[in-house]
C-alpha positions as CSV (number, residue, x, y, z in Angstrom):
1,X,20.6,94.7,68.4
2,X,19.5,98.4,67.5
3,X,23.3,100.0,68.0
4,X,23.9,97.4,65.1
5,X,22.0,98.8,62.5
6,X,22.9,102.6,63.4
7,X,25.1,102.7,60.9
8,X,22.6,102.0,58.0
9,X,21.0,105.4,58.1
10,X,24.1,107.3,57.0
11,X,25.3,104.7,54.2
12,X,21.6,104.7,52.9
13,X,21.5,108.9,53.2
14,X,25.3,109.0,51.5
15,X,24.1,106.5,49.0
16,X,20.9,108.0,47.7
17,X,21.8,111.9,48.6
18,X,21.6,113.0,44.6
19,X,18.6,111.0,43.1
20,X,17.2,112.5,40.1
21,X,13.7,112.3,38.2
22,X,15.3,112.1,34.9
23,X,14.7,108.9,32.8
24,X,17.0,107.2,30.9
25,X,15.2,108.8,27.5
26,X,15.4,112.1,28.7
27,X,19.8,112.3,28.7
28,X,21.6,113.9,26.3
29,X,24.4,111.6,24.6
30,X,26.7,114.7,25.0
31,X,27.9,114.4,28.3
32,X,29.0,118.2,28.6
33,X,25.5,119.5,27.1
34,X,23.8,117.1,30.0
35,X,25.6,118.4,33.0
36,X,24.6,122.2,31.7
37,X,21.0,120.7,31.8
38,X,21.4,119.4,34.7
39,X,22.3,122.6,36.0
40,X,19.8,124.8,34.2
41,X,17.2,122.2,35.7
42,X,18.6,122.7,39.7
43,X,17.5,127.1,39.1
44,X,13.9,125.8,37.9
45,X,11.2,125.2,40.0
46,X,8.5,122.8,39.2
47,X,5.1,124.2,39.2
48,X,3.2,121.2,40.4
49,X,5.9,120.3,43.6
50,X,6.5,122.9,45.9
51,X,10.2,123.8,46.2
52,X,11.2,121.0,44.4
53,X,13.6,121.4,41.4
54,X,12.6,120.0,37.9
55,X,15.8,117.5,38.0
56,X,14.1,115.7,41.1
57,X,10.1,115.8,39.8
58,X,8.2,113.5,38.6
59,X,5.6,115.7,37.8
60,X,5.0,115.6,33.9
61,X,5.2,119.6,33.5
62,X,8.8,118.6,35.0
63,X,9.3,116.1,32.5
64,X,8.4,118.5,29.8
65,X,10.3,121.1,31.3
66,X,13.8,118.9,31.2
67,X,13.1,118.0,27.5
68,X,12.4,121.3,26.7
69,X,16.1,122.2,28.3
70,X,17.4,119.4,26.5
71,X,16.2,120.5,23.3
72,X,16.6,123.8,23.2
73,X,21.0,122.7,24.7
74,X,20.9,120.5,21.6
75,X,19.7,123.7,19.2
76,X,22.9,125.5,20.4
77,X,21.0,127.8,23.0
78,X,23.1,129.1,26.1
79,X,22.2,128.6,29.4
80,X,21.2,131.8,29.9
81,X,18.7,131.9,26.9
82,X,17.0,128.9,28.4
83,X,16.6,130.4,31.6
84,X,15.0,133.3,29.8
85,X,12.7,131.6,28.0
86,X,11.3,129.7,30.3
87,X,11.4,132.4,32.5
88,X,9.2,134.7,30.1
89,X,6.7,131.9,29.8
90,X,6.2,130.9,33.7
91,X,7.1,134.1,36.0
92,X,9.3,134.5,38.7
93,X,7.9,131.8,40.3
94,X,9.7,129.2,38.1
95,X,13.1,130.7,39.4
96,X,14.3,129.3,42.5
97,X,16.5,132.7,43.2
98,X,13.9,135.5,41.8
99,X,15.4,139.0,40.3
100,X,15.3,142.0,42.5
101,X,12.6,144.4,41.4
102,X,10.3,146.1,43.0
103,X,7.5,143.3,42.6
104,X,9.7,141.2,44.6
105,X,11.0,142.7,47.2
106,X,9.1,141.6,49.7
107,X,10.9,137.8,48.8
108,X,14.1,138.9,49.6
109,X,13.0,141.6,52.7
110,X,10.7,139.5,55.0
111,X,13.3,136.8,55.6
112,X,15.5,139.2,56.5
113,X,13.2,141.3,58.5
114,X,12.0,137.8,60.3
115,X,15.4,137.2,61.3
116,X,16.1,140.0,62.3
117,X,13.1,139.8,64.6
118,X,13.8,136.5,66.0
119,X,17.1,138.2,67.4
120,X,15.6,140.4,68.9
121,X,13.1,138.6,70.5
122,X,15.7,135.8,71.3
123,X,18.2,138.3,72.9
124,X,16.3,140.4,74.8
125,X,17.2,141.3,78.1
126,X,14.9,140.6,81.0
127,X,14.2,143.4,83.0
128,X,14.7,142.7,86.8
């Protein structure tokens, strides 16, 4: 009886892979204007849900976020404008993939230097 139903995991994960936080009210009749949102929304972190993006929040600072995107699309601002303001107003944190500078630097070294640890711990060569 359990092999039977084996096969509802993946159809349920396939089915409800992309689920987003966005409510009806919240989408742009533009179509092309709403995917850029959509996008601009994946780069931002919410500030309530850790590593989650604002497109999949519920969080209302989430919420407020996506309208603000969707506003600021429907004034003519470019992506990158968005990002900047929003940026300016949050911090690095809001950024899912932070700018190199010397204040962050230690995001983008201790992965590397973690990994590169691990491998060396993982290969190393007994002694007999």
């Amino acid at each position: 009886m359990k092999k039977k139903y084996l096969f509802v995991l993946p159809l349920l994960i396939f089915f409800f892979e992309v689920i987003y936080a966005v409510e009806p009210d919240e989408i742009l009749d533009n179509e092309n204007l709403e995917n850029i949102a959509r996008e601009i929304g994946k780069e931002l972190r919410c500030m309530v849900c850790q590593n989650e993006d604002i497109e999949n929040s519920n969080a209302d600072i989430a919420r407020d976020l996506r309208l603000l995107v969707r506003m600021k699309l429907s004034k003519g601002e470019s992506k990158k404008e968005i990002i900047n303001y929003i940026h300016s107003r949050y911090g690095d944190y809001i950024l899912f993939s932070p700018p190199l500078k010397t204040s962050t630097i230690a995001l983008w070294a201790i992965p590397l230097i973690f990994t590169i640890f691990l491998t060396l711990i993982f290969f190393k060569r007994k002694k007999k």
